[in-house]
C-alpha positions as CSV (number, residue, x, y, z in Angstrom):
1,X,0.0,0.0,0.0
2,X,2.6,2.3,0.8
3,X,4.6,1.7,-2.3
4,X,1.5,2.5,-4.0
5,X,0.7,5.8,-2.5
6,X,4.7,6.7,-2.8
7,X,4.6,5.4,-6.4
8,X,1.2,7.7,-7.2
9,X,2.2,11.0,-4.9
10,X,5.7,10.8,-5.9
11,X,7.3,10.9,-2.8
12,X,10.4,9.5,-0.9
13,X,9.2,8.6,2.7
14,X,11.0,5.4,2.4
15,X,9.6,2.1,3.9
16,X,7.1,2.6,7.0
17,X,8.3,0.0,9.2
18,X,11.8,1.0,8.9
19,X,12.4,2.0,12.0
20,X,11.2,-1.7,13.7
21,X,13.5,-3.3,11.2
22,X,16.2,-1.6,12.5
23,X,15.6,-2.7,16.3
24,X,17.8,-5.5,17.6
25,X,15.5,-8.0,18.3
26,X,17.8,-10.3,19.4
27,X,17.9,-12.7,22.9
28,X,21.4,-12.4,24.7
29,X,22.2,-16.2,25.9
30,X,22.4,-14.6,29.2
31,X,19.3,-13.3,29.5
32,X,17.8,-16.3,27.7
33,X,19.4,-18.5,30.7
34,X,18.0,-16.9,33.3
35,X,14.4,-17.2,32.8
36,X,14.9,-20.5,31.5
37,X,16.1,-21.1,35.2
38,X,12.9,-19.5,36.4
39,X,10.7,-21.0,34.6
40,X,12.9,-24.3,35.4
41,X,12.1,-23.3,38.7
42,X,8.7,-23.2,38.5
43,X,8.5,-26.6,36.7
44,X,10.1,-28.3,38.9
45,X,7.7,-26.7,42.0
46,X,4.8,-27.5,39.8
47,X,5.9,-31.4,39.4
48,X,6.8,-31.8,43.2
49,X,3.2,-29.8,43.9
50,X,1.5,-33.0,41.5
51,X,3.5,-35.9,42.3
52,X,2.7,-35.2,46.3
53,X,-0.9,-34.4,45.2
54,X,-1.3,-37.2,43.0
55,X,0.7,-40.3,44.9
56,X,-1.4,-39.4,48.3
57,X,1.5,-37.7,50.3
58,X,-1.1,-35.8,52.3
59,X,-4.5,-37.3,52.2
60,X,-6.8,-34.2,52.8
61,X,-5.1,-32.2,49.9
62,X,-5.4,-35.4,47.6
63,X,-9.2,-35.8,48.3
64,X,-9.4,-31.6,47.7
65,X,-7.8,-32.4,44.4
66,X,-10.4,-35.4,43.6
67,X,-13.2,-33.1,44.6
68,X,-12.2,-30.5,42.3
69,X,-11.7,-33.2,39.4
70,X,-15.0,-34.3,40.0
71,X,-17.0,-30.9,40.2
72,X,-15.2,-29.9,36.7
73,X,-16.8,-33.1,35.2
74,X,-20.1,-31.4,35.7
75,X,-18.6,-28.3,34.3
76,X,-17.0,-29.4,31.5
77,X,-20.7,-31.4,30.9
78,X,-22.7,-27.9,31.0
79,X,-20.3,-25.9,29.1
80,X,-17.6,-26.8,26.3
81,X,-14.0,-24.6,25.9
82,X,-14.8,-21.9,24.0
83,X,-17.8,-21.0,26.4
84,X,-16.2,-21.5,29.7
85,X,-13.4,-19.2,27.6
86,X,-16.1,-16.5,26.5
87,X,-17.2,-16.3,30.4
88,X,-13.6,-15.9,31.3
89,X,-13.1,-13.3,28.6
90,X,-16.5,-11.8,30.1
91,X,-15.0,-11.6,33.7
92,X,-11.4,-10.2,32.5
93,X,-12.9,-7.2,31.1
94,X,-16.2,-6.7,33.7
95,X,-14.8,-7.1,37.2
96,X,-12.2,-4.4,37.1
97,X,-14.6,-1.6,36.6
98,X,-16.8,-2.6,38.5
99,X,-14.3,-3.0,41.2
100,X,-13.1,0.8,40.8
101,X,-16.4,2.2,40.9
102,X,-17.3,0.3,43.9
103,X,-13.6,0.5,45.9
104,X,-14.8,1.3,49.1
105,X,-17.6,-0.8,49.4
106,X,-16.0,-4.3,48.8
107,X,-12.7,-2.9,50.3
């Protein structure tokens, strides 16, 4: 398009996204190694969290987790993905306002 309009108008503004093409967009391997140890982090809190949960370390949390299972059965009965997504999308956008205008009430 804007070759077009430079071709047509006769002008020199040169390319439009020059500017972004220039950036360095590139990842130092430093950087790039520290979050991959936080997020390594994270995994390996997340697997710990599951295998406790799921091979009955503590009973009460295991049954919680069972629970939960179950009662998203019914869910996932009532409403398919891109509902329960909708609904999420919904309550993204809805509950901040509403939480602004009434601060000092739920507060």
């Amino acid at each position: 398009y804007k070759s077009v309009i430079q071709a047509v108008q006769k002008s020199n503004e040169g390319h439009p996204f020059k500017a972004l093409m220039e950036k360095d967009v590139t990842v130092p391997p430093e950087t790039f190694r520290k979050h991959v140890d936080v997020c390594l982090t994270h995994v390996n809190r997340a697997l710990k969290q599951m295998s406790r949960l799921f091979l009955v370390e503590d009973l009460v949390d295991s049954l919680k987790l069972a629970v939960v299972m179950w009662l998203m059965t019914y869910v996932g009965a009532v409403f398919n993905g891109i509902t329960i997504l909708i609904l999420a999308d919904i309550l993204l956008f809805s509950v901040p306002p509403i939480y602004e205008k009434n601060k000092t009430q739920i507060d």
